[in-house]
N, C-alpha and C positions, 0 to 999 in steps of 0.2 A: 585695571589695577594700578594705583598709584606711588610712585615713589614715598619715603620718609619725607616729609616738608615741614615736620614741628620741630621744635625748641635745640631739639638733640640730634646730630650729624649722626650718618650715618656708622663713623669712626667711635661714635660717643655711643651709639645703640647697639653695636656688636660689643663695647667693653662692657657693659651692664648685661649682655645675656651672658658672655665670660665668666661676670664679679658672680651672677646665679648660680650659671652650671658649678663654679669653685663651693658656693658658701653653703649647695644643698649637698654635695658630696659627701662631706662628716657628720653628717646628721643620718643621713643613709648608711653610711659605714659603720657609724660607732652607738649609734642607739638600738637595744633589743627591740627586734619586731617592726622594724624601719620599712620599708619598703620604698622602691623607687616609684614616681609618680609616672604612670606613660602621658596622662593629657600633660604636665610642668613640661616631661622632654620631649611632647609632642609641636607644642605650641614653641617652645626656645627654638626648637630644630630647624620647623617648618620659618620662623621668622629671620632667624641669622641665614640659612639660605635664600629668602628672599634678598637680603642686605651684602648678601657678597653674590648674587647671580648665580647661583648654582643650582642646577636645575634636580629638583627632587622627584622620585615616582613614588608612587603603593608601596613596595617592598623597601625601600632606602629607608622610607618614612616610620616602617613598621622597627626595623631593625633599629635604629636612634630611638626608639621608645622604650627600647630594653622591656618591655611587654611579650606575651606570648603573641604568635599569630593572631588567634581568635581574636583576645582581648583587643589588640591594636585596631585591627581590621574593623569592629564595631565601633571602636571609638573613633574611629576617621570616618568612616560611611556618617557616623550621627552629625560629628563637626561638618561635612558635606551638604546634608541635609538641615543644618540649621544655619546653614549662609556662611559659616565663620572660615571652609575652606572652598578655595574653588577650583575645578582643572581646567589648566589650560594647555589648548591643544599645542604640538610641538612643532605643526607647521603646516602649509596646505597637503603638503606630500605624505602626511605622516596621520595613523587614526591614532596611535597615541598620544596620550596626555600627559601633564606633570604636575604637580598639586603645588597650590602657592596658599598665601594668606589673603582673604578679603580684606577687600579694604574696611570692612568693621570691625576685624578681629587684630589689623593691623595699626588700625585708631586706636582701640583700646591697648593694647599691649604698650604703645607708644606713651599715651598717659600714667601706664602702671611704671613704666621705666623711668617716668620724668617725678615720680614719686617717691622710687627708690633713689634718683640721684638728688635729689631734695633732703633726703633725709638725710644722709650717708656726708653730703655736706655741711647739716646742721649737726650732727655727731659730733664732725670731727675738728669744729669750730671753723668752717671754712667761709659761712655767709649763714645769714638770718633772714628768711621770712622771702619776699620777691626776688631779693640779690641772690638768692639759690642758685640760676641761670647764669648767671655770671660766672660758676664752677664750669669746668671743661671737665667731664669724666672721662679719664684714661690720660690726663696731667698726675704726675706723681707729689706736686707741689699738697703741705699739708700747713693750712695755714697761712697770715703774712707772716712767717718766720724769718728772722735775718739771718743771711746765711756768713757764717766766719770768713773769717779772711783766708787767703788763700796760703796755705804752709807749705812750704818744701819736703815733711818727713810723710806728704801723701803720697808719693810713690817713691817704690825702691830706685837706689840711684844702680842698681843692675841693670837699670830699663834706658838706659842713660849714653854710657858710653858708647862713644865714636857713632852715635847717632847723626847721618846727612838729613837736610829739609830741603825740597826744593819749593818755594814758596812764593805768593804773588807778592811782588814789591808794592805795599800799600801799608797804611798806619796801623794796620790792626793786626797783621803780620810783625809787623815791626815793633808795635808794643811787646805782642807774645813771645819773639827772640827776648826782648830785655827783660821780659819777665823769668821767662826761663833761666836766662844767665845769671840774674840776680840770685835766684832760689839755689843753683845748682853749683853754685862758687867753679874752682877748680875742672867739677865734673861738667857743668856748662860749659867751658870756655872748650872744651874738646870737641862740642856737637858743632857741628856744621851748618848756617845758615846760609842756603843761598836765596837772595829774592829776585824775583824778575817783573819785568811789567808784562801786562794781558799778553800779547802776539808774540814777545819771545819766550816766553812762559809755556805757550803752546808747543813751539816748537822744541824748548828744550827738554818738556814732557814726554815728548814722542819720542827723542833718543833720549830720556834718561828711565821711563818703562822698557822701552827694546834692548839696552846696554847694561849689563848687568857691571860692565866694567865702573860706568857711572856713580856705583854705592851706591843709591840715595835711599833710603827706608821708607822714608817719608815725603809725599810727594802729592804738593796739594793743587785737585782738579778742580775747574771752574764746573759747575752745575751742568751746564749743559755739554760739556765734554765728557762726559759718562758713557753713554753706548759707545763710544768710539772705543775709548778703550778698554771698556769692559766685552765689548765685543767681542775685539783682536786680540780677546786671553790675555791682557797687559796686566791687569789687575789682580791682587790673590782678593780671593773668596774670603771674608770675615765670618762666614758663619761657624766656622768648627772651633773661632776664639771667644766669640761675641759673650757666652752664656759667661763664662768662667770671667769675664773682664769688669771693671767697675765702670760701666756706662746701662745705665738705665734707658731706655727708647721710648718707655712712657713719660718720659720727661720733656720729650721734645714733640713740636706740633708734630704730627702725622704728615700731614705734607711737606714740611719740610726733612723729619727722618729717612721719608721715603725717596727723595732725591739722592741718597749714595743707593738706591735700591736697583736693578735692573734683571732680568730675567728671573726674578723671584729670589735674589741672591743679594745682600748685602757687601759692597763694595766699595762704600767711602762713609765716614763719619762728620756729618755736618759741624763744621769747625765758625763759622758765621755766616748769619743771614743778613741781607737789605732789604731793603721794600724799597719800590717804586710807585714814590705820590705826589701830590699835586700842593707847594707852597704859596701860601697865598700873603700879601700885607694887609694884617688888620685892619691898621692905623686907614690904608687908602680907600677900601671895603667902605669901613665906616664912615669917613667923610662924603663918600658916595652914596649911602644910603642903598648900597647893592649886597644882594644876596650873593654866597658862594656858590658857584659854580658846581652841579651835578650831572650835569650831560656835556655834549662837544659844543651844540650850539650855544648852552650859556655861558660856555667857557671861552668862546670868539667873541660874543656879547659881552660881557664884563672886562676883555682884553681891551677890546676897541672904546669902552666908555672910560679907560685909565690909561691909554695911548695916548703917549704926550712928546711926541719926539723932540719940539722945542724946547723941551725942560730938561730933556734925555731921562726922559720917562718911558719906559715901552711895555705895551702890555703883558707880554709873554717872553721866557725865554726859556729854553729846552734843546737840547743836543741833536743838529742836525750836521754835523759835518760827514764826508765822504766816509764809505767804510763799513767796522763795525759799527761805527757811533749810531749812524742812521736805520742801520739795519737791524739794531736792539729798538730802537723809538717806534718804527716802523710795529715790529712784533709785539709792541705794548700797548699801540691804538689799537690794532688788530684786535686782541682780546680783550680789551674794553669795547668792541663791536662783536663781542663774543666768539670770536672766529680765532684760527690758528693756521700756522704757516702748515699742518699736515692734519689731514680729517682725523679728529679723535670722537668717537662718540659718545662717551660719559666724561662729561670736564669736573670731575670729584676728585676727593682725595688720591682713590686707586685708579686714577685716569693713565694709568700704565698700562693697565691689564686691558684696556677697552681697542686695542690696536695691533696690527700685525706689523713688526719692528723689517719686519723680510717683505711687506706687500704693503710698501706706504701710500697713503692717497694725498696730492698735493692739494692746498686749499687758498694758496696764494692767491691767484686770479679769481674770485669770487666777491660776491657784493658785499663782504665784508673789508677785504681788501680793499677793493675801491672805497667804501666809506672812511677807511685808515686813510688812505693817500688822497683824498680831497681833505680831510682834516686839516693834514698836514700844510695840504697848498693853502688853507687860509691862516692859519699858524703864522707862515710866513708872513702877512702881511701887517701882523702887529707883534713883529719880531724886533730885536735891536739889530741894525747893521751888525753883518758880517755870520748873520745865524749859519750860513752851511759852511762856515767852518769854527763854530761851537760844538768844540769837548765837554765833556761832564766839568772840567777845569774851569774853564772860561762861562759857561754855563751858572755853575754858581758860585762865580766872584762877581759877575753882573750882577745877579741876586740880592749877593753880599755886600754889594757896595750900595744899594736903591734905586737901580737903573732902572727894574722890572718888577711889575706890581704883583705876576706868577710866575711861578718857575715847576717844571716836572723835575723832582730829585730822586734820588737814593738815599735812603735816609741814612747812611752811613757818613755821606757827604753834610745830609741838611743838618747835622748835628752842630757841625760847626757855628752855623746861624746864630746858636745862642755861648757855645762857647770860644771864638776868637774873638782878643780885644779888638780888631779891626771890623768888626762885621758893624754895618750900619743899621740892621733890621733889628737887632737883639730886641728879646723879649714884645714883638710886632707880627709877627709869624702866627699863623694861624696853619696847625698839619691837616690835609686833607685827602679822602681817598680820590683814587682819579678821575675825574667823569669819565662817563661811557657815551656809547651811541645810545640817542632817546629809546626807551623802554627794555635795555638789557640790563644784565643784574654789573651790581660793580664788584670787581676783583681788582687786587694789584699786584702786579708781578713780582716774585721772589729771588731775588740774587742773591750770590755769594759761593762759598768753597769748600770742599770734602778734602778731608784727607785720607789720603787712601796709601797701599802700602804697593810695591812690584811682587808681581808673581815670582819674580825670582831670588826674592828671599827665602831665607832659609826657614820650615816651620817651625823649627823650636825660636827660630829669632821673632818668628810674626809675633809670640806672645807678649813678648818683650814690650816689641814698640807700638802694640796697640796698647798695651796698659799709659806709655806715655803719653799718645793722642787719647786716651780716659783722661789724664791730665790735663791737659792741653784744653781741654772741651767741658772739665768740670763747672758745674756750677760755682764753685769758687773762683775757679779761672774768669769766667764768663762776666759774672758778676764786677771782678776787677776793670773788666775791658769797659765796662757799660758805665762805670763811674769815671773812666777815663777820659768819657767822650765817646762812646762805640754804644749806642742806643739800643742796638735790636740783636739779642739773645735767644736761639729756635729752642729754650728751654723754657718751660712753664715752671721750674724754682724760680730762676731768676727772675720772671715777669712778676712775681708776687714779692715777693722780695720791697719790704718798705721803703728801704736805702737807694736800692735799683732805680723805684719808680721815682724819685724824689730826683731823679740825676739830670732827668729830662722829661718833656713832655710827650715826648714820641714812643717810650717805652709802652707806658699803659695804653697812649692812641693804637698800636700795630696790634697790641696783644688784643684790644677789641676786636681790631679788624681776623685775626685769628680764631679768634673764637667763634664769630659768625662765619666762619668756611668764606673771606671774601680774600683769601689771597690764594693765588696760585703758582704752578710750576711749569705749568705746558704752553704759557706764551712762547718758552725757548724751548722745544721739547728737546732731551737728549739722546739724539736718535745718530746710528753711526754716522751718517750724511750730513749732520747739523755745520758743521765746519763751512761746508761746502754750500748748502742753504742759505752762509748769513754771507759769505764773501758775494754769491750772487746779486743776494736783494742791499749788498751797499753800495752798488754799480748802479742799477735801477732801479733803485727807491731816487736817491741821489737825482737821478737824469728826469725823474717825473716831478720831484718837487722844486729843483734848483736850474736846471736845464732846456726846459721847456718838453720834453718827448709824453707823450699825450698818456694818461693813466693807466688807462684800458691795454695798448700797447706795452708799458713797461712790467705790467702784471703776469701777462700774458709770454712775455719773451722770458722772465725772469722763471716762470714755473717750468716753461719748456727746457730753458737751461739746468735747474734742478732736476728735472727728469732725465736728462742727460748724463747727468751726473750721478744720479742712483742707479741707469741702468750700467754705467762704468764700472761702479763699484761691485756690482751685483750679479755682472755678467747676464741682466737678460737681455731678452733682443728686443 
């Protein structure tokens, strides 16, 4: 039996048997003589537990059919018998079975859902005719509608006062202070902005979740510092605010909502995203008569045929210095060779749920690993002097200046490309996803920051300040930041949004890459130990590509070290 593989993700086929089970309800409820259908809630039932794993038997099956026994019991025996359901056994140990969908009843259904989301687009004037596909169902966006400007009487200024932020020191933070200040006169100037860079950011996260002395309300985590401290109880729990708050979730991609998500618990509110992709020079491309680059090898091949070091031309430039720097690059070839610094078994949307957060399996030292770090070593050779000690900074001012014909960015950085008057590439740039290793699928990694609130606020005050991070995160906020120069909005209004897309080219390229399921979260997974995972592999990532210590070896020492470090934490033996 075969996974979902057409048009609609799996995230997009569970919201259409949702928009079903919602739209036959009232027709059941409020017509004389209605009746509910057992095969309509036979067939939804049997297929949404295929799509979230949840294993169904006989009697589960019979009960979701709202049928009597009898009646269920024949209509599943006949679906049995005419191919459309099949059992599958629960294991060698085990003679019981559990009923799933064939895969012809599972083909079909899938065609009748891309039908329904077909239509429901052309309703509601979203796309015409083949562009249907282009809709994401379970996006809240209706329309290109422009969305207003951003007003200060959106939220109560109750939500306001003596509000602390502790926040990363970067541009898009810093817009959102001034934005804030501007809107909020008086009542602004009382909230508290503090920002900091990445590594003391960390650390003044750790005492300002444990210190309640600290104040801070607001206190925004990098993506992958989530289990840590959602783990150690740092974090309150958003669920018992969430419903009553003005933030919609359908508005924002699924995997990237699902990043403040952990143990089934909402814990941080995606405040912006990046992507990590691959910038290339048009202009050079074409004079070359070369194609872009979609796997590693043609990405060394096109480097080396635009290696020019005479001219201080270089093929390639991308973040290898000591550290984190490396230990992020490392975890992004990795998953463009499909693999992950901890065995995940399903890399989808809910690739949370496919792992035990208490019984991790490392996957460092594996021949995806090794195909990440030989990458790398030839990386280097059509790099610009001084690559291992290239920050994201230096990184793309080489870019920006025409040093280097590609560069791997963040597209919160590569925005600049076309708007600082200094940049020498302007409107030369061609956005690309990142190649992979030959015949795996592409993905590109998702960065950026939650805000999340301390467990040791008060709950009447949690309501407060998550209504202001609803602000903070609205579409009209969003919207602002992306005209400002901040490209990449984890909001499907804003991606549709005329104005939005007009601001940059990067906006509509990422939402593409979103919509075909090719971006992910689990290159950095945020698992409690992640901390202690990326301090390792910047040590010996580092010493394999820049040092000489043989691949196989720093793989190998680097995962043993991690393991060391999970059993400290963990206390096993």
């Amino acid at each position: 039996m075969t996974r979902n593989t057409g048009k609609l993700s799996d995230h997009e086929l569970s919201r259409v048997i949702d928009f079903l089970r919602k739209i036959r309800q009232p027709f059941d409820a409020s017509i004389p003589g209605a009746k509910s259908d057992p095969y309509w809630n036979i067939v939804l039932e049997l297929v949404d537990s295929h799509i979230q794993q949840r294993v169904v038997d006989l009697s589960t099956l019979v009960e979701l059919s709202q049928a009597s026994w009898g009646t269920a019991n024949r209509l599943i025996t006949k679906l049995i018998e005419d191919g459309l359901i099949t059992r599958v056994p629960r294991g060698p140990k085990h003679k019981t079975t559990f009923l799933a969908p064939s895969d012809d009843l599972l083909g079909h259904f899938i065609d009748y859902a891309e039908q329904v989301k077909a239509q429901l687009a052309k309703t509601f004037g979203l796309r015409s005719g083949t562009e249907t596909e282009e809709y994401y169902f379970g996006g809240s966006y209706f329309a290109a509608h422009i969305i207003s400007p951003v007003q200060g009487i959106d939220i109560s200024s109750n939500a306001l006062r003596n509000l602390r932020f502790l926040l990363h020191d970067d541009n898009y933070f810093a817009s959102m202070r001034n934005m804030w200040s501007d809107f909020r006169n008086d009542i602004g100037r009382k909230s508290s902005f503090d920002l900091r860079h990445l590594p003391e950011l960390y650390a003044q996260a750790e005492v300002a979740l444990s210190d309640p002395s600290t104040a801070y309300d607001v206190v925004a985590v990098n993506m992958p510092w989530l289990g840590r401290f959602a783990d150690a109880g740092l974090l309150a729990s958003l669920e018992d605010v969430l419903p009553q708050a003005p933030i919609n979730p359908l508005d924002f991609h699924p995997s990237v909502w699902n990043t403040g998500r952990w143990n089934g618990q909402q814990y941080g509110i995606p405040i912006y995203c990046t992507v990590e992709i691959l910038t290339a020079r048009r202009d050079l491309f074409e004079a070359a008569g070369l194609s872009y680059p979609r796997s590693f090898d043609e990405t060394i091949a096109a480097a080396r045929a635009l290696h020019r070091p005479d001219r201080e031309q270089y093929g390639i430039s991308w973040n290898g210095a000591r550290g984190m720097t490396i230990a992020h690059a490392f975890m992004f070839f990795l998953a463009s060779s499909q693999g992950s610094v901890i065995d995940i078994p399903r890399k989808t949307e809910n690739w949370l749920d496919s792992f035990d957060a208490r019984n991790l399996k490392l996957r460092i030292n594996s021949d995806e690993g090794l195909a990440a770090l030989e990458f790398m070593r030839q990386l280097v050779e059509v790099s610009p002097p001084g690559i291992e000690s290239f920050d994201a900074d230096r990184n793309l001012a080489c870019f920006m200046s025409g040093n280097a014909a590609m560069s791997y960015a963040w597209t919160m950085r590569a925005a600049r490309l076309e708007h600082e008057l200094s940049s020498k590439v302007k409107r030369r740039v061609a956005y690309l996803p990142p190649p992979v290793l030959k015949g795996r699928q592409v993905t590109a990694p998702v960065g950026g920051f939650l805000l999340t609130i301390p467990t040791y606020v008060a709950p009447e005050r949690k309501r407060e300040i998550l209504n202001a991070i609803a602000w903070m995160a609205s579409p009209e906020a969003m919207k602002a930041h992306v005209r400002n120069g901040f490209p990449v909005a984890p909001r499907f209004s804003v991606c549709a949004d005329p104005e939005a897309l007009a601001s940059s080219p990067i906006v509509s390229f990422i939402d593409r890459m979103a919509r075909r399921n090719e971006l992910n979260t689990w290159s950095r997974p945020p698992v409690p130990e992640y901390v202690e995972i990326e301090r390792i592999l910047g040590v010996e990532i580092y010493a394999a590509v820049f040092e000489g210590k043989a691949p196989k070896r720093a793989l190998a020492d680097a995962e043993a070290a991690a393991y060391r470090c999970i059993r400290a934490r963990t206390g096993a033996l």
